[in-house]
N, C-alpha and C positions, 0 to 999 in steps of 0.2 A: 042366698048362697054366694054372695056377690065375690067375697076376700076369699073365700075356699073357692071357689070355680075358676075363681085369676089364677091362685095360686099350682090348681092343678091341668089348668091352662097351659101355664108356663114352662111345669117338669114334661108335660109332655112336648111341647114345643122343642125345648133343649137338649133331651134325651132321645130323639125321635120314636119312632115306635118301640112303645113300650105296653108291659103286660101288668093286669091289676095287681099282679103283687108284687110287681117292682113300684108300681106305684106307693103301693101300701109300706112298701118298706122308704121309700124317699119323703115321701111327704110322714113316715111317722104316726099314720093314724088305720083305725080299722078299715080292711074293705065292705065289711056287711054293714051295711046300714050308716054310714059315710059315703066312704070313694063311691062304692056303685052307687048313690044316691047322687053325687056330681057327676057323675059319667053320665048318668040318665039323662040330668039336665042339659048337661053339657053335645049331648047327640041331636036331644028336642030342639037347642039351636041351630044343628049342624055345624058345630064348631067341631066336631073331632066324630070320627067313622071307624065300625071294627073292621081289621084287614086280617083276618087269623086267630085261631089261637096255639099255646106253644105249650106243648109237654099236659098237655089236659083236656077236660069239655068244660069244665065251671067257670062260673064269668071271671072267676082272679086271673085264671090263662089266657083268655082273650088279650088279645093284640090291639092297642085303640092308636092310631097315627091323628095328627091334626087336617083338618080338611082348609082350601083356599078362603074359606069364612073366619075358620078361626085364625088363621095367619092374620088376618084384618083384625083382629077383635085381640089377638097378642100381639100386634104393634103398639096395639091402643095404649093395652095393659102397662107394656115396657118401660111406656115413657111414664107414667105413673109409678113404678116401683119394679125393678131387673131381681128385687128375690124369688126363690124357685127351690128353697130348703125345707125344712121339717115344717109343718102347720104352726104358726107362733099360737101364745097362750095368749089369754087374755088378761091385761094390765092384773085387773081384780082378783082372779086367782092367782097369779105370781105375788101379789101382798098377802093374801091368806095366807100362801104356801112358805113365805118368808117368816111373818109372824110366826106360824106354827113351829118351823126348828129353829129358831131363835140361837143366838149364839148364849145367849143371858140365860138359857136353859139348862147349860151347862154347870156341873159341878164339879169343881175337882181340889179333891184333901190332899191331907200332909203324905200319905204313903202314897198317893198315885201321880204323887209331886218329885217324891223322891225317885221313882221308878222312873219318872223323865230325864230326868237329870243325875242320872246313876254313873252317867260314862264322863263327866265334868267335875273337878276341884270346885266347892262352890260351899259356902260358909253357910250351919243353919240358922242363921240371921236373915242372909240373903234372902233361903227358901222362902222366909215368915213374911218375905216382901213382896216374893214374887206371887205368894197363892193367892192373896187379897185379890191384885191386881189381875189375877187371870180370870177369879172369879166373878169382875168386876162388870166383865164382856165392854165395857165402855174404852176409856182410854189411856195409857201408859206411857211418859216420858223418859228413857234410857239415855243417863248421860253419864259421860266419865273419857278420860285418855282412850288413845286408842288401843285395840288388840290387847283389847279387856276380857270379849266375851260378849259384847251386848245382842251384838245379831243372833250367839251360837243360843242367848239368852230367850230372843226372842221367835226362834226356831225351837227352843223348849217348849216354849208356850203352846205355841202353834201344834205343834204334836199332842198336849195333853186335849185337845179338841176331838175329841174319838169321835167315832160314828162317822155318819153321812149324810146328806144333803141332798134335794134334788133341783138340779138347775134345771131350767129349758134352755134349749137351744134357739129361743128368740121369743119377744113378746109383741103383741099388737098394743099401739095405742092409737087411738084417732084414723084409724086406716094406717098407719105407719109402722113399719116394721122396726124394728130392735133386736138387734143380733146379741144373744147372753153367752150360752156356752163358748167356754177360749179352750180349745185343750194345750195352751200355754200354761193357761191358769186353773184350770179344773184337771182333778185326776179322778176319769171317772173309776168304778168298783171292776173289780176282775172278779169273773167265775172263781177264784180259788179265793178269793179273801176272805178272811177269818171272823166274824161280828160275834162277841158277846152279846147279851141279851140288854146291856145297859145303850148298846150303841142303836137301840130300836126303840129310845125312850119317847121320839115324837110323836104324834099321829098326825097325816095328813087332816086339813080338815074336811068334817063330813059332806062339803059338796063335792070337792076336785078327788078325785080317782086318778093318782100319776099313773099315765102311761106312757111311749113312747116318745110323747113329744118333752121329756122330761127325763134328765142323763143322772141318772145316782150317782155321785160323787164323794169322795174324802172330803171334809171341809177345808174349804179353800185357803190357801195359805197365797197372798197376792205381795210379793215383795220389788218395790224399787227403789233404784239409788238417784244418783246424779244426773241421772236421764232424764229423769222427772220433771214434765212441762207441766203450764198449767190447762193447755188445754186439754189434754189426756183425764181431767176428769171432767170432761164432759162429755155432750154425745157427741161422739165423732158421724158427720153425716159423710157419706161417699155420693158425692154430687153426678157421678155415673150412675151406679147400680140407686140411688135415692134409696140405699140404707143407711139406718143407722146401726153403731156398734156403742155397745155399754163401759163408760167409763171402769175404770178397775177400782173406785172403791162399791161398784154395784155389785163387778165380778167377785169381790168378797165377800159381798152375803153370805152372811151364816159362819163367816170364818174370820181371818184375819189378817191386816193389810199394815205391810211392814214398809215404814218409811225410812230407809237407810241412809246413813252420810247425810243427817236434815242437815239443811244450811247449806249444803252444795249443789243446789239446783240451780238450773240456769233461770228459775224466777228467784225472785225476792222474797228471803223466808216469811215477811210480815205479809205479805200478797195468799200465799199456801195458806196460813195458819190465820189470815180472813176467809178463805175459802170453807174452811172448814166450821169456822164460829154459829152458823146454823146448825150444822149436820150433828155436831155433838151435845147440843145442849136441845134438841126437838127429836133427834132419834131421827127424823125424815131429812130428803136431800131433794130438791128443786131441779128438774134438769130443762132445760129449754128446748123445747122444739124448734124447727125451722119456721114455721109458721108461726114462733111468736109464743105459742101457748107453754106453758110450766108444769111440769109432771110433777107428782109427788111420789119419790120412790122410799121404802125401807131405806135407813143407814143401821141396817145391822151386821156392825161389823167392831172386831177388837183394835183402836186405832192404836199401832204402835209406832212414836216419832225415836228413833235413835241417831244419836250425834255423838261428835268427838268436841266437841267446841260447847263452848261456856254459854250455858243456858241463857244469861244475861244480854251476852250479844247477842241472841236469836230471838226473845222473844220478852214482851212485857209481861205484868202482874197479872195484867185482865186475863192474858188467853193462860197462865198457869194454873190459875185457878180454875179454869175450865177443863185441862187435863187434870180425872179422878186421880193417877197415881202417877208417883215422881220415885225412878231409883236410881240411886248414883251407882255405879259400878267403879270401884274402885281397883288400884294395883293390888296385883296378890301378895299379902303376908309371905316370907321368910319361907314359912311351914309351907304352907300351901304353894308357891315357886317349887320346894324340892318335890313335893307329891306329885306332880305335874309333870314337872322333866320325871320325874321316876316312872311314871306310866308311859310316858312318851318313848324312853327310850326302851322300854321295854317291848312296848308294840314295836317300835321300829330296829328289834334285833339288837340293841350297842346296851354293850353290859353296862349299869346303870354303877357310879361311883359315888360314895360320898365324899371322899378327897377330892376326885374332880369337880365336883359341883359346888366346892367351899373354894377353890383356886377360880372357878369362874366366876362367883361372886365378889370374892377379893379382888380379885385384878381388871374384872372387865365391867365390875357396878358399883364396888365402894370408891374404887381409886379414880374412876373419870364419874362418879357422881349422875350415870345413869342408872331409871326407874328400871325396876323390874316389870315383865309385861306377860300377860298369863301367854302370848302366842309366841314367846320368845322357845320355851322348852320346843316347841313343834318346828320354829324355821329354824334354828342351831343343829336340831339331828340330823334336819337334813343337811346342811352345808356339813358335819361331819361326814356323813353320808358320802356324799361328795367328795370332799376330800380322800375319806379310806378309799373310793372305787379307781380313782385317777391313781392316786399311787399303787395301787395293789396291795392295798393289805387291810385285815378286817378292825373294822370300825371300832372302835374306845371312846370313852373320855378321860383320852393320858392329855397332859400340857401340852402338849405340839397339835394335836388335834383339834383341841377348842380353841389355841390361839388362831390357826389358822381360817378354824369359823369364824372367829368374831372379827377377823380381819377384813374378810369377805363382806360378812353380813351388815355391821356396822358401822353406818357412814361417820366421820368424824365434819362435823357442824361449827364451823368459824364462827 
């Protein structure tokens, strides 16, 4: 009982008296035939005494406080590991549990492609590039100009990922703790949420029975930009509490982990993109323990790298060829520019023109020889916006309006 008896050691330690079904409810796990099975042990040491019970007669109401022995026996503890949360899994079942909802499990067609991307200008070429690649669960390089669409691109993705996941709230390896669930980055399920029968396509496998210590979730969607260290994917140890916390391409198990603005990290893109050169080509990821030892975790996850900058300056042949899919995201066609502002200004209330929108391309894209950019229709409405609300009068696209957006908006570059 040694890791469970610490563990329940500890919540009572920190919580002070406390009753078995607060127990049952903190550590996560049943009270018949568990907890009251540590509580037994844990009395036969004299480490913890009942002083009551509350709202009951059954042993869940008892009141168990820690006795002067066990204070001795959770100092011990402390200094070996300050975790006191939900019961961790064991390594072995969190790779079962992993393998079994696989992200590679996933399928998804032309119609439930289009249903993702119903609210976006986006070319059926495109589509035919992007289904591959989502079905691919492996990995997807997004490159092109900026404020194209790539991220709104790879947030498409990331949505066709239906169903759910089950994370734990932390894993055991070696005696060492591992903190999993982020509710940064996990959205666990709400009583009201809606599941088709397709989003139950997994089955746990037949040894682990998820319970509590295990948080149903939307699949994970882990996205970061420029922030992005290289130590953040490893384990982060907390040399106080001597836990650890799971890098975030772990926290994307089963979902998909978005590298935004590649090449603007404060490490060196060729440094990332050797980081990676195991995890995508063995499916597993190596983490190091403090003691030295090398975990082998799942890498199932959709790796999506998106940039604004030239594939060339970021990255060689070798690692291309190790990302399965490559799509350029290009400027919007003529056509697809006025679709665009036409929805836009439509949602955003300003009568949409076609005179206006042939004066704003004549004047403010043929004649200074700027690209068209698909987020241009969304920031221009609003600086009209803006404009009609400071003058007092309701919004257009007459000549004086959009001159004064694109005054505002667009910086003029010596």
């Amino acid at each position: 009982m040694g890791l469970l008896a610490e563990l329940i050691l500890k919540i009572i330690y920190f919580h002070g008296n406390v009753t078995g079904q607060k127990l049952e409810e903190l550590a996560k796990l049943p009270f018949l035939n568990v907890i009251d099975r540590v509580l037994e042990f844990l009395k036969l040491e004299e480490q913890i005494d009942i002083i009551g019970a509350e709202g009951g007669f059954s042993e869940r109401s008892f009141q168990y406080t820690i006795t002067a022995r066990g204070r001795l026996k959770v100092h011990e503890v402390l200094d070996r590991s300050q975790y006191a949360g939900p019961a961790p899994v064991p390594l072995d079942e969190y790779v079962q549990m992993v393998r079994a909802q696989s992200v590679s499990e996933i399928v998804v067609d032309r119609p439930a492609l289009k249903q993702a991307f119903q609210n976006i200008v986006i070319s059926e070429r495109m589509l035919d590039k992007i289904g591959p690649a989502a079905n691919s669960a492996r990995s997807l390089f997004l490159y092109g100009p900026p404020g194209n669409g790539k991220t709104t691109i790879a947030e498409g993705i990331a949505n066709l990922m239906g169903g759910f996941v089950y994370v734990p709230y932390s894993i055991e390896v070696d005696g060492q703790i591992l903190k999993v669930y982020d509710p940064l980055n996990h959205r666990p399920l709400k009583t009201f949420d809606v599941y088709s029968p397709e989003d139950y396509s997994f089955e746990a496998p037949p040894s682990i029975i998820p319970d509590a210590r295990w948080v149903p979730c939307k699949r994970p969607q882990v996205v970061v930009g420029g922030e992005l260290i290289l130590e953040q994917l490893e384990l982060i140890f907390d040399p106080i509490t001597k836990v650890y916390e799971a890098p975030l391409q772990m926290k994307a198990n089963g979902g998909l982990f978005l590298i935004d603005d590649f090449g603007r990290q404060q490490c060196r893109p060729q440094d990332l993109l050797n980081r990676w050169i195991v995890p995508l080509e063995k499916r597993v990821d190596y983490l190091a323990l403090q003691t030295g030892k090398k975990v082998a975790i799942p890498f199932d996850v959709l790796i999506v790298f998106s940039t604004n900058l030239s594939p060339r300056d970021l990255v060689d042949d070798a690692f291309l060829r190790r990302i399965r899919h490559k799509i350029e995201i290009t400027n919007p066609s003529p056509n697809d520019f006025r679709e665009i502002f036409k929805r836009v200004a439509t949602a955003k209330q300003i009568p949409y023109s076609d005179d206006g929108l042939r004066y704003l391309i004549q004047e403010h894209y043929m004649k200074t020889g700027r690209d068209l950019r698909s987020c241009h229709p969304r920031d221009l409405c609003d600086q009209i916006l803006d404009e009609a609300k400071y003058r007092g009068i309701p919004p257009d696209m007459s000549r004086d309006l959009i001159d004064r957006a694109c005054e505002a908006y667009f910086v003029k570059l010596a």
